[in-house]
C-alpha positions as CSV (number, residue, x, y, z in Angstrom):
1,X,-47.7,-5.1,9.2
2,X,-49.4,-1.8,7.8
3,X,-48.3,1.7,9.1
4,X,-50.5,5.0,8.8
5,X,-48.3,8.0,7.6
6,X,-48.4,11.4,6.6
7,X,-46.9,13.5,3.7
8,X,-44.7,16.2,4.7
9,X,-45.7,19.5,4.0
10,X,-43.9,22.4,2.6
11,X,-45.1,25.0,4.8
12,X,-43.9,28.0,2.8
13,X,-45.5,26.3,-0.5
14,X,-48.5,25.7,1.0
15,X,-48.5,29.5,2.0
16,X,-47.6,30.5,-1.3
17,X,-50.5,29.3,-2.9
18,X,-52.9,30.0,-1.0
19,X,-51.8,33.6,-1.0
20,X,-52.6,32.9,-4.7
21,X,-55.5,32.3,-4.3
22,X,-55.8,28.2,-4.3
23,X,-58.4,26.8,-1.8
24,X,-56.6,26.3,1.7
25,X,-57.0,22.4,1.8
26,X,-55.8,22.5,-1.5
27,X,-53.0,24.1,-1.1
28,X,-51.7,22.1,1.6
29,X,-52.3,18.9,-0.4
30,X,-50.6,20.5,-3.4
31,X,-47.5,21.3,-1.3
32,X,-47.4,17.4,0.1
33,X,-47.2,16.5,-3.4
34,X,-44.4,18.9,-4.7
35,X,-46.2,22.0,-6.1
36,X,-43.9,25.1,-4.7
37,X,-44.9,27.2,-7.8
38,X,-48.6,28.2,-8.6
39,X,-47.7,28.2,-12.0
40,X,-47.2,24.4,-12.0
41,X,-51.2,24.9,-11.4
42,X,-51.7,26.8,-14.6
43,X,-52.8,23.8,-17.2
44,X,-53.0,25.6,-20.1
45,X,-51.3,24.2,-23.5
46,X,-48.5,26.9,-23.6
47,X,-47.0,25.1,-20.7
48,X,-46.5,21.9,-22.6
49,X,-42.7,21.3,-22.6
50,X,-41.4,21.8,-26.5
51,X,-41.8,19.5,-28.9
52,X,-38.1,20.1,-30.4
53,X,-36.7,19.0,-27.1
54,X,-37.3,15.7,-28.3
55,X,-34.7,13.3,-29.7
56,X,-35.1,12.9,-33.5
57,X,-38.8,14.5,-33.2
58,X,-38.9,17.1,-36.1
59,X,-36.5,14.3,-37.7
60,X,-39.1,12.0,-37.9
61,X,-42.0,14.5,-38.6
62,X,-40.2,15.1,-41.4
63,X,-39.9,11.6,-43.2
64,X,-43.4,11.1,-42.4
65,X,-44.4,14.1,-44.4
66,X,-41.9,12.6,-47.3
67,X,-44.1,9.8,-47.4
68,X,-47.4,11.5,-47.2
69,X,-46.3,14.0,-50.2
70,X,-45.3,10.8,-52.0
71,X,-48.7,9.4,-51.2
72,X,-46.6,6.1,-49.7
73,X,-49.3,3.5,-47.4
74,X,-48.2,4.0,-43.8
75,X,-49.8,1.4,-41.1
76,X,-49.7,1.7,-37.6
77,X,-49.1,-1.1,-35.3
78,X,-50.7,-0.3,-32.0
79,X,-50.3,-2.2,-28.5
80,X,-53.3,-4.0,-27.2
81,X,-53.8,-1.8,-24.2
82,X,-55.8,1.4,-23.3
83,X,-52.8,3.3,-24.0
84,X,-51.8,1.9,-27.3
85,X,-55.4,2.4,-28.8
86,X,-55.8,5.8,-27.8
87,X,-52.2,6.4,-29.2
88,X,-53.4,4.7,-32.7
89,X,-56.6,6.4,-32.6
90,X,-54.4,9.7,-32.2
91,X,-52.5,9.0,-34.6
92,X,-55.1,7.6,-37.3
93,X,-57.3,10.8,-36.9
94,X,-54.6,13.2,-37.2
95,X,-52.6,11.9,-40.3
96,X,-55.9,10.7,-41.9
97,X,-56.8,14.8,-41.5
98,X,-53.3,15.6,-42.8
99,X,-53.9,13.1,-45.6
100,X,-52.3,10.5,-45.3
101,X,-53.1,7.2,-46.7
102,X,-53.2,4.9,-43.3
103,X,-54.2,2.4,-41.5
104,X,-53.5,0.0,-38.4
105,X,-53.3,-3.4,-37.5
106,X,-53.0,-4.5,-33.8
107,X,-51.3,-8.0,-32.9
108,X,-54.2,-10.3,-31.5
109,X,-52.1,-11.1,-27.9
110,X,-53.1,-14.8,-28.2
111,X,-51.3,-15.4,-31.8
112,X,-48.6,-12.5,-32.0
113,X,-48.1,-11.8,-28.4
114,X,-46.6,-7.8,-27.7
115,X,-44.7,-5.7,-30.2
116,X,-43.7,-5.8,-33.6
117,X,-42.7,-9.5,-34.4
118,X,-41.2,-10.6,-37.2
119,X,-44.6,-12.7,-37.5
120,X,-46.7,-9.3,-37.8
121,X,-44.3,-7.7,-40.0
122,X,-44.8,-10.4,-42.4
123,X,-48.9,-10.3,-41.8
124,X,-48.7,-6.5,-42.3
125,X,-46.0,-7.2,-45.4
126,X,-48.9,-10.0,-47.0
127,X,-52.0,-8.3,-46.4
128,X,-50.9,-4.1,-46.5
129,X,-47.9,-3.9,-48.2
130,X,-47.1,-0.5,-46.3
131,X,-44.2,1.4,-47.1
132,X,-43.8,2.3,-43.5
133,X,-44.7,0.6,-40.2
134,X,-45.3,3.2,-37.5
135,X,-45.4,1.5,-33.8
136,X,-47.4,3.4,-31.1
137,X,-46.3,2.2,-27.3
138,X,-44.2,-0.7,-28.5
139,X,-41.2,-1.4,-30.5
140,X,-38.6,-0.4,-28.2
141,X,-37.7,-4.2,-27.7
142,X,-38.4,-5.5,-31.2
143,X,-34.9,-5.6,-32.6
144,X,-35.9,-9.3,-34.3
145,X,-39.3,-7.6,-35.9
146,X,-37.5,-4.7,-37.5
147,X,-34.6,-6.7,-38.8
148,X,-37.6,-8.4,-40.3
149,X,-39.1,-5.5,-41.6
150,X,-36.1,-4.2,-43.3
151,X,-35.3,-7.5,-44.7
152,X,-38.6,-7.2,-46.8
153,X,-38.4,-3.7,-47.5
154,X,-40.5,-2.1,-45.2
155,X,-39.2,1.0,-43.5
156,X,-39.9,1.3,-39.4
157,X,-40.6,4.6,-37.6
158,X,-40.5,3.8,-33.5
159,X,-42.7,5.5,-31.2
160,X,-42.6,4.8,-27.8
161,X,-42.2,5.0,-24.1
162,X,-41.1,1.7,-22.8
163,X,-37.6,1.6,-21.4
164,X,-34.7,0.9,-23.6
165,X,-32.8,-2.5,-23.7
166,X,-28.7,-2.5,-24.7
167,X,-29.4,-3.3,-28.4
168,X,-31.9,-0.6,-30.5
169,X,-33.7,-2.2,-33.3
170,X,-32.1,-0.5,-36.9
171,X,-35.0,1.6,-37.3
172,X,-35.3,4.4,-40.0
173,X,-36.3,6.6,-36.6
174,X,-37.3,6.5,-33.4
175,X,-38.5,8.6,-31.0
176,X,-39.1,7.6,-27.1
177,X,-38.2,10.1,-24.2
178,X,-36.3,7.2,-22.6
179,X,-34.1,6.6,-25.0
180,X,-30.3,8.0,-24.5
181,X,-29.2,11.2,-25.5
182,X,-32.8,12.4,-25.0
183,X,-33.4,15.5,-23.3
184,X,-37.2,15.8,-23.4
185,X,-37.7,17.0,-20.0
186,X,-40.9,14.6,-19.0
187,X,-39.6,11.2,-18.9
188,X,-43.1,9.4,-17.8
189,X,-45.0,10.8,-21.1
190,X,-47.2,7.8,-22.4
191,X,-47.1,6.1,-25.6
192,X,-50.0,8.3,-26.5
193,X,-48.5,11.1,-25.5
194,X,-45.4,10.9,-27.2
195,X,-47.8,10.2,-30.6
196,X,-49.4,13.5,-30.2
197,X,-46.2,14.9,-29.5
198,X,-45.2,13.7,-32.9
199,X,-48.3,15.0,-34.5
200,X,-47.9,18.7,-33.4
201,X,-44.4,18.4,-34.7
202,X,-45.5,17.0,-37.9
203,X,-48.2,19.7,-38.7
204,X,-45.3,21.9,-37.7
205,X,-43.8,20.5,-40.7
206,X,-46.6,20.4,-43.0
207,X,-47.1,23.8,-42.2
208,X,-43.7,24.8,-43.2
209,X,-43.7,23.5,-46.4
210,X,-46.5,25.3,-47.6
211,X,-46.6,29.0,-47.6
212,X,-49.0,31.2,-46.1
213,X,-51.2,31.7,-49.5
214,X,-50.9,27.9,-50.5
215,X,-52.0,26.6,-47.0
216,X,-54.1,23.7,-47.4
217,X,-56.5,22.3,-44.5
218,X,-54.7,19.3,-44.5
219,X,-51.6,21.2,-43.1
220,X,-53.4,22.9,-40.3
221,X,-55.9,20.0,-38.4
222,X,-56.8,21.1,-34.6
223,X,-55.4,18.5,-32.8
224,X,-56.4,19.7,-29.7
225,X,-59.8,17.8,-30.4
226,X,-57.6,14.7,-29.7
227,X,-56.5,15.4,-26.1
228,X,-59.7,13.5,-24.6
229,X,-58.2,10.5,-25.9
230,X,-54.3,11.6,-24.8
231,X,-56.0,12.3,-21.0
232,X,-57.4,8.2,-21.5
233,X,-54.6,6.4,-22.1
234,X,-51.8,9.1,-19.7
235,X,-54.3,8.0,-16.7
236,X,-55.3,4.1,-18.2
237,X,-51.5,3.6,-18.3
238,X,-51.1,4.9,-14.7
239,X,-47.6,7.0,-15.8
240,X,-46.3,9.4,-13.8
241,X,-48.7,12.7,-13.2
242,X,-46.1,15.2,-13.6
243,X,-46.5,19.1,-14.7
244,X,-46.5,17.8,-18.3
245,X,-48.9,15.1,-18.2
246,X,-51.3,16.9,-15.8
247,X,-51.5,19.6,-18.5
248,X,-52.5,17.1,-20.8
249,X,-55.4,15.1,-18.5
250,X,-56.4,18.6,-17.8
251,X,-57.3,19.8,-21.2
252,X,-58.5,16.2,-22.1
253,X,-61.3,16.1,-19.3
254,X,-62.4,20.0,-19.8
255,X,-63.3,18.3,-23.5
256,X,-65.3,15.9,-21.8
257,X,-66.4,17.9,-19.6
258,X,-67.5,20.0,-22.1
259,X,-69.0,18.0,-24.4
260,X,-66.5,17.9,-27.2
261,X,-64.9,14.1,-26.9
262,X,-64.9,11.5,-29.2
263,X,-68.3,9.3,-29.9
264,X,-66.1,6.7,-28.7
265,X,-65.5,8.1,-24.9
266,X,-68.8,9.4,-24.4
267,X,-70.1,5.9,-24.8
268,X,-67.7,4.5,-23.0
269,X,-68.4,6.4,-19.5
270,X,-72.5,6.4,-20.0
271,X,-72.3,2.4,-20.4
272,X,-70.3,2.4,-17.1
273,X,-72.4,4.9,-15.8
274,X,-71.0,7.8,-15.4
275,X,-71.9,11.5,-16.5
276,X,-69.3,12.5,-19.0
277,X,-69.9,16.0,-17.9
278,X,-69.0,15.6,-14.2
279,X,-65.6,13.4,-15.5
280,X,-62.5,13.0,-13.4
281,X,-59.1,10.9,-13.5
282,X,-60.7,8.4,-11.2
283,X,-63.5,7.9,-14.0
284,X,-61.1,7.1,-16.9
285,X,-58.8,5.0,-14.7
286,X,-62.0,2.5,-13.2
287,X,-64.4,3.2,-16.0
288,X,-63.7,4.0,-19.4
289,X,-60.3,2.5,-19.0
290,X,-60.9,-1.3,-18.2
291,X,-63.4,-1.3,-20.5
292,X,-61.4,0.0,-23.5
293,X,-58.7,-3.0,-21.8
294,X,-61.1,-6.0,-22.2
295,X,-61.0,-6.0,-25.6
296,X,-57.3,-6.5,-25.9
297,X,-57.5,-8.5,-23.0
298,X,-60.1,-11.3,-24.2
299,X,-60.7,-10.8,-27.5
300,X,-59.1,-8.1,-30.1
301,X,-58.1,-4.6,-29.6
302,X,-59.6,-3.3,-32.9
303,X,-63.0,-3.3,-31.0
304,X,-61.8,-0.9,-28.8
305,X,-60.0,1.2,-31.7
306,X,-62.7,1.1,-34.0
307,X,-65.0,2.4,-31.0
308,X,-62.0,5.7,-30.7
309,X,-62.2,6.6,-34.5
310,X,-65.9,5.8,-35.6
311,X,-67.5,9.5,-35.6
312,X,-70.9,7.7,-35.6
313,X,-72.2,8.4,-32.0
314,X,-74.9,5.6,-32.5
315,X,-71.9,2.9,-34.3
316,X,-69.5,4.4,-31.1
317,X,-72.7,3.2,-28.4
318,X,-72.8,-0.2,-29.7
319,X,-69.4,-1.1,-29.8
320,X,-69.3,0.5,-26.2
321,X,-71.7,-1.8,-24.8
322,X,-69.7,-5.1,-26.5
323,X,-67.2,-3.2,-24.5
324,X,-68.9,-3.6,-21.7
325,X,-70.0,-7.0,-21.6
326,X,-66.4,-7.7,-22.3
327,X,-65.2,-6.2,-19.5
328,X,-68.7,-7.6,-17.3
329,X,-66.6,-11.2,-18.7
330,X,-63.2,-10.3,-17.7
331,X,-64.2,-9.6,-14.2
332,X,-66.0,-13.2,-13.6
333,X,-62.5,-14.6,-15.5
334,X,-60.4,-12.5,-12.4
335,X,-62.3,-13.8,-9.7
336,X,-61.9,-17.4,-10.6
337,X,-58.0,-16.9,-11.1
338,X,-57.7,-15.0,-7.9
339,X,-59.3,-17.1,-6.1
340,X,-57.0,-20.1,-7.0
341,X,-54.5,-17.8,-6.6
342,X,-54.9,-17.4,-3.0
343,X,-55.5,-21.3,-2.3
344,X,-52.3,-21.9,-3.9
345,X,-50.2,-19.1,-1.7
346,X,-52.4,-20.8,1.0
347,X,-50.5,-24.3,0.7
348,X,-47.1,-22.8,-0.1
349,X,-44.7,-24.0,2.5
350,X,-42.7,-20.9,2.6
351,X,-44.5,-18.0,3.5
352,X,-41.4,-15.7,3.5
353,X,-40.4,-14.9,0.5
354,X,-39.8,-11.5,-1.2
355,X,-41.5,-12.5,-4.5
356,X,-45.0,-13.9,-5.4
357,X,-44.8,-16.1,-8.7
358,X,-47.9,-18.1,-9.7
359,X,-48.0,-19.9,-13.1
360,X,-51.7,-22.0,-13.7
361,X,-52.1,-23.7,-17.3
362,X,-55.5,-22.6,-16.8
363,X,-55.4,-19.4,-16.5
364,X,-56.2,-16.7,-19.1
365,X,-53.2,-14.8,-20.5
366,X,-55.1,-11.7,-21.0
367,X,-55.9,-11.2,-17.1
368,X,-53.0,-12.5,-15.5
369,X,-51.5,-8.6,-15.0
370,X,-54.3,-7.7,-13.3
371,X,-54.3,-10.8,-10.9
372,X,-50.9,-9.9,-10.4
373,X,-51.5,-6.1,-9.2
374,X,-54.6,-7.7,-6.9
375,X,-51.8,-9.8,-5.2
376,X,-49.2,-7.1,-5.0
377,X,-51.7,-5.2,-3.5
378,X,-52.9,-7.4,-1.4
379,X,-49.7,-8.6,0.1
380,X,-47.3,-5.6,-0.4
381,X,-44.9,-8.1,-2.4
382,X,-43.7,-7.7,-6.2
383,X,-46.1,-10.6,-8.0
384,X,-45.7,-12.2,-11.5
385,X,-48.6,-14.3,-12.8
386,X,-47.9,-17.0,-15.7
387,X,-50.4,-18.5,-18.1
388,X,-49.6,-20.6,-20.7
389,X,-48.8,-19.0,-24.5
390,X,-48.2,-20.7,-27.2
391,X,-45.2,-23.7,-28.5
392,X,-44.0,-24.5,-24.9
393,X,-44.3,-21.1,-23.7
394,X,-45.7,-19.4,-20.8
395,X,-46.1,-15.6,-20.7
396,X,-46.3,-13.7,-17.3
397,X,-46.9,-10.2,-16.4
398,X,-45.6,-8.7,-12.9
399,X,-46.2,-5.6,-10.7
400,X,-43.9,-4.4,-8.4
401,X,-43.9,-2.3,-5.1
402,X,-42.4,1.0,-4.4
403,X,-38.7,0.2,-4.1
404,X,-38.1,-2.2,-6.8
405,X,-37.8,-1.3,-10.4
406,X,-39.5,-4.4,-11.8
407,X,-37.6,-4.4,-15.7
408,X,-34.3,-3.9,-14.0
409,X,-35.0,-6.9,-12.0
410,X,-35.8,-8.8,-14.6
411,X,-32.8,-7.9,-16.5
412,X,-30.6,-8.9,-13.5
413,X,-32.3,-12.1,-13.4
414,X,-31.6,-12.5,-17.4
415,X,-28.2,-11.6,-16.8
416,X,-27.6,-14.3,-14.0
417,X,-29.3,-16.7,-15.6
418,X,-28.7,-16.5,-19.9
419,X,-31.0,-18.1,-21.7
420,X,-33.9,-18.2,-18.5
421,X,-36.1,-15.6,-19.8
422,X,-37.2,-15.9,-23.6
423,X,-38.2,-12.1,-23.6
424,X,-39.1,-9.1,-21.7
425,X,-39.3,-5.2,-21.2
426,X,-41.9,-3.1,-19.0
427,X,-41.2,-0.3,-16.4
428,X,-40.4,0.3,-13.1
429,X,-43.7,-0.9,-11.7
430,X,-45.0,-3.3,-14.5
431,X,-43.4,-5.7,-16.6
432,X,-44.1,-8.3,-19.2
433,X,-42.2,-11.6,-20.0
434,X,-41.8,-15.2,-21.7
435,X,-40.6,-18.6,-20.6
436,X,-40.2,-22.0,-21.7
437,X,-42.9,-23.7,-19.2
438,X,-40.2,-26.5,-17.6
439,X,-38.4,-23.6,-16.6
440,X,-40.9,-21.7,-14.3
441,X,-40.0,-23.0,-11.0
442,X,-36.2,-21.9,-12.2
443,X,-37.1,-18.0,-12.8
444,X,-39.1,-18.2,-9.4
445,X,-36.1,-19.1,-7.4
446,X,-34.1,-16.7,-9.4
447,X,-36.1,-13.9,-9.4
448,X,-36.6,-14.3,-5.3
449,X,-32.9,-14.6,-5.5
450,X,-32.3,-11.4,-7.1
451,X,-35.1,-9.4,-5.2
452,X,-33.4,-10.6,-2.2
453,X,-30.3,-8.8,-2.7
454,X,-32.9,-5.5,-3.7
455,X,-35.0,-5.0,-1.3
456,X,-35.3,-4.6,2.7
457,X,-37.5,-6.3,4.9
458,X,-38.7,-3.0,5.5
459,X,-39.7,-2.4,2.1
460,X,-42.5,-5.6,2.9
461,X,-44.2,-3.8,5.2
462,X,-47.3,-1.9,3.6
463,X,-47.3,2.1,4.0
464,X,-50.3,4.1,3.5
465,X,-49.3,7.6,3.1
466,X,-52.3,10.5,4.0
467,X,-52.8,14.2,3.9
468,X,-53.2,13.5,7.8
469,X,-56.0,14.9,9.5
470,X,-58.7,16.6,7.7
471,X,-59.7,19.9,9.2
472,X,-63.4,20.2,10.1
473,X,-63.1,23.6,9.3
474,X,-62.4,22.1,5.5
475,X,-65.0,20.0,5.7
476,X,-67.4,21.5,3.1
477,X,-69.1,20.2,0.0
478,X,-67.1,23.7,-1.8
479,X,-63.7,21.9,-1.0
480,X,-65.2,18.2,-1.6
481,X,-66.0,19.7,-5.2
482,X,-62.3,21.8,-5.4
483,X,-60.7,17.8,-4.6
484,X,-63.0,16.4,-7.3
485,X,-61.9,18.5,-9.9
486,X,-58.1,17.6,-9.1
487,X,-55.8,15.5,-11.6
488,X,-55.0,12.9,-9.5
489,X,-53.5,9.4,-10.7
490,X,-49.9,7.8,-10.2
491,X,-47.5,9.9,-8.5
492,X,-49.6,12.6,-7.9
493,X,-52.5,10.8,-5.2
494,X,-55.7,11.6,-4.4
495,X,-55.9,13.1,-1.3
496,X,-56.6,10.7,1.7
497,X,-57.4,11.9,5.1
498,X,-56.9,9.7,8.7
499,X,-59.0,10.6,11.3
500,X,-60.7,8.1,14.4
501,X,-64.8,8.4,14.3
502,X,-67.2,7.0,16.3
503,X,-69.9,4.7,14.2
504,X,-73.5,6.2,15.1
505,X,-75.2,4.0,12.2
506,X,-74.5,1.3,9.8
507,X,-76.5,-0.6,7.4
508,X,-75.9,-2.9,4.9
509,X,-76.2,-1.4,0.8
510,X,-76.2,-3.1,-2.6
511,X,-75.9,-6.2,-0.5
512,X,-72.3,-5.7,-0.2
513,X,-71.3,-2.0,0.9
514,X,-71.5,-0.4,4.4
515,X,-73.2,2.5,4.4
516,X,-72.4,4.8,7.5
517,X,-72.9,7.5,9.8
518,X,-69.5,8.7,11.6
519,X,-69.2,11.4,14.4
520,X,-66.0,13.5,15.0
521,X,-66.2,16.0,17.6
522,X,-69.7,16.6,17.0
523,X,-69.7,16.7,13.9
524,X,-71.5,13.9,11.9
525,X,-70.6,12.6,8.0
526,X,-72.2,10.6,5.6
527,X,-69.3,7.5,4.4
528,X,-69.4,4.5,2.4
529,X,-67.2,1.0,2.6
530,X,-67.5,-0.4,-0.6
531,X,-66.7,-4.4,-0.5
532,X,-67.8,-4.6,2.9
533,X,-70.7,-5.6,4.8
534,X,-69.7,-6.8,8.1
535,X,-70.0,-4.5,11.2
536,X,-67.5,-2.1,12.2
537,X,-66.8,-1.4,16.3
538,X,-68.2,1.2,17.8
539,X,-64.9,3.2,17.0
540,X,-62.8,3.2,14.1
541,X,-59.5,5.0,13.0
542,X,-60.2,5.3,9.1
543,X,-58.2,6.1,5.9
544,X,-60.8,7.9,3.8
545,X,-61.3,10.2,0.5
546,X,-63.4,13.7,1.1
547,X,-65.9,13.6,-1.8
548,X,-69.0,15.0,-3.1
549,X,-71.7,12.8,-3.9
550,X,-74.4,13.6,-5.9
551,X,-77.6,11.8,-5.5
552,X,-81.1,12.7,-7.0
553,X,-79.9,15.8,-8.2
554,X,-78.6,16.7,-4.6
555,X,-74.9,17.4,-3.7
556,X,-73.7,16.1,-0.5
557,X,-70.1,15.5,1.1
558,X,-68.9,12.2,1.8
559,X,-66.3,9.7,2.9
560,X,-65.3,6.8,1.0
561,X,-63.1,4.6,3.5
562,X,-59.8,2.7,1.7
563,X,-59.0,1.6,5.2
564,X,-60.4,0.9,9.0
565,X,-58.4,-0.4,11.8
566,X,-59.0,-0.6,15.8
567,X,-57.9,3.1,17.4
């Protein structure tokens, strides 16, 4: 069952900024999403919460510049996700400008699987020989790899954002908002937000070392060239949009916007179409973003690094377009798995269950997370998909629903059942994990088990929240514009509107959209159904985004429907 709801709305909030000055429809979305203040509208840097507010920030800043004064080789080891390239290619650029001898090496998913294993440490150990390993958006979890790393010398610096487990690797340092005894304020930053956060603190600490007369460029990089790639991995990662992180998207996109991003992101949205100067949060997140992904996904994430920190525009377009064809590769690989996906749900006998757990020895590992958020979204359940790994193993990757935190479920299950699952760690809404195979039919009963005891039938039933009604006296291409240029994204959503139409035209577009004309109370809108080319009635009661659409150099308003249903 699906219910249509709206936000409450903070009346007095929403009068307070629009007293300020914030566009009326604006304001009222604002206040639905928790904006009582118009200065939690004001984006500019000085607003970032402060660097020392870290746990063991300027700490590590400082053993970092030890090692760059004693010219020691530092190697980062990045995650193969959006988020953990842009966090490496943050981090190359600015110690590489602070000069540092560094470099990176990313685990291929398919030999090494996640994190810092004791198997990369002793690759990085035979074909480096760093002095430090730096992790970006991993090494939370890797208490085995660090032993490892130790044992042969090699000292670990920990940055990341993943949630802690009981036992901390023995790290030299690490730094992760998450971690106890932290008292950052912004608990959802990325990984590669807390890596810039560790690069403002260590040109903090560069800079205090030298004195004013002996203050060398490599003290004093702008690193504010590097938020286009902190606003790509905050939204790829789909973290939390708070104050802090919306600051951060903001100034990354007015880069963009501006002209002034990498090589690497420019390509990246003109192969996928899109005009980096008209760039939003929905354009990283469905463009850019899955098309940095692919390459960790089906291949190897240096691609996708290498395409961050070439400053070769031309070198930055090629690799964009392997990108591409990646990504053009990844989608066919979905659709096959989803569909035998759904034929499998299709036979089960027990169509009641809490849980959705689907293991296929043909399956690709590097797609089953996104087959699992296709059926979470599809049937409002938390969904883990399995595909086999390597030695007996089977890795899976789940996503969750509101209401469940997926890692603490997963840890509830470990704890019931010792010994069940191999290895895991994620958030509240995605996780990653490994299994012997013989024992996959054993975690799905479990893990139904233990989301049994979690969630509510209640909690089943699919919600879409909406700004309600939109007002037509709202309705204008200057408001469709003042939503467009919004930082929307997880846990700060794009507006959606619910209003019932009547369906004056409808054809057929790109031989699988619905293109539309819809009348309410005389007045008449332009809409598109994307994924959809069978008929509507003659009335419909529709969940839609207000946007501007620009066409042959001509701005127009319309409505892109998420949702229809019967009035």
């Amino acid at each position: 069952m699906l219910t249509i709801t709206q936000r409450l709305i903070d009346a007095s909030a929403a009068a307070a900024l629009s007293a300020q000055g914030v566009h009326p429809l604006l304001a009222r979305v604002y206040a639905a999403r928790g904006i009582a203040n118009p200065a939690q509208l004001d984006t500019t840097l000085a607003r970032l919460h402060a660097p020392q507010a870290m746990l063991n920030l300027e700490r590590m800043a400082a053993l970092i510049a030890d090692a760059i004064a004693a010219r020691e080789k530092l190697l980062i080891i990045a995650d193969y996700d959006a988020d953990g390239a842009t966090a490496c290619a943050v981090g190359l650029r600015a110690m590489r400008a602070m000069g540092a001898t560094i470099d990176y090496l990313v685990p291929n998913r398919f030999e090494y699987g996640y994190g810092l294993t004791p198997q990369i440490v002793q690759l990085a150990a035979r074909e480096i020989a760093p002095a430090v390993i730096i992790t970006v958006d991993n090494g939370i979890a890797s208490v085995e790899g660090v032993a490892e790393a130790n044992r042969l010398g090699i000292k670990v610096l920990i940055t990341d954002h993943h949630l802690p487990g009981e036992a901390l690797p023995d790290a030299w340092c690490i730094i992760n908002p998450n971690q106890r005894g932290c008292g950052f304020p912004s608990k959802h930053l990325a990984g590669v937000g807390v890596m810039f956060y560790l690069m403002m603190a260590l040109r903090a600490e560069l800079r205090q070392r030298h004195n004013t007369s002996r203050l060398t460029p490599h003290a004093s990089p702008n690193l504010a060239t590097l938020l286009d790639l902190v606003a790509l991995g905050t939204v790829a990662d789909v973290v939390r949009l708070d104050d802090n992180n919306r600051i951060l998207v903001q100034q990354g996109l007015q880069r963009i916007r501006a002209g002034r991003a990498q090589p690497g992101i420019s390509a990246l949205l003109r192969v996928a179409g899109r005009d980096p100067a008209r760039a939003g949060t929905y354009d990283l997140g469905f463009a850019a973003g899955p098309r940095l992904n692919a390459a960790g996904r089906l291949t190897d994430m240096s691609l996708g690094i290498e395409c961050l920190i070439t400053d070769d525009a031309a070198r930055a377009q090629a690799i964009a377009h392997e990108l591409d064809a990646l990504n053009r590769e990844r989608r066919a690989i979905e659709a096959d798995m989803q569909e035998t996906a759904l034929a499998a749900l299709e036979q089960s006998a027990d169509a009641s269950g809490y849980t959705l757990s689907l293991y296929d020895d043909q399956w690709h590992q590097g797609v089953i997370g996104i087959v699992a958020s296709r059926l979470k979204d599809k049937f409002h359940r938390p969904a883990v998909a399995f595909a086999r790994g390597n030695d007996g193993e089977i890795k899976g990757s789940g996503r969750s629903i509101r209401g469940l935190h997926l890692r603490d479920a997963l840890d509830l299950v470990s704890k019931r059942a010792p010994g069940l699952i191999l290895r895991f760690g994620g958030h509240a809404a995605a996780a990653g994990l490994t299994l012997r195979e013989p024992d996959f039919a054993r975690f799905r009963d479990a893990f139904e088990a233990v989301v049994r005891t979690l969630l509510r039938p209640a909690d089943l039933e699919r919600e879409i929240e909406t700004d309600g009604s939109l007002p037509l006296e709202h309705a204008t291409l200057e408001a469709a514009h003042a939503l467009r240029g919004g930082i929307w994204g997880q846990g700060f959503p794009e507006p959606g509107f619910t209003d019932t139409f009547e369906v004056a035209q409808q054809r057929v577009v790109g031989e699988r959209h619905l293109k539309l004309r819809l009348r309410r109370e005389g007045c008449v809108f332009d809409g598109i159904l994307f994924g959809h080319c069978n008929p509507l009635p003659a009335r419909i009661r529709a969940v839609y985004r207000f946007s501007a659409n620009e066409y042959n150099g001509v701005s127009s308003t319309q409505l892109v429907l998420d949702h229809w249903e019967t009035p």
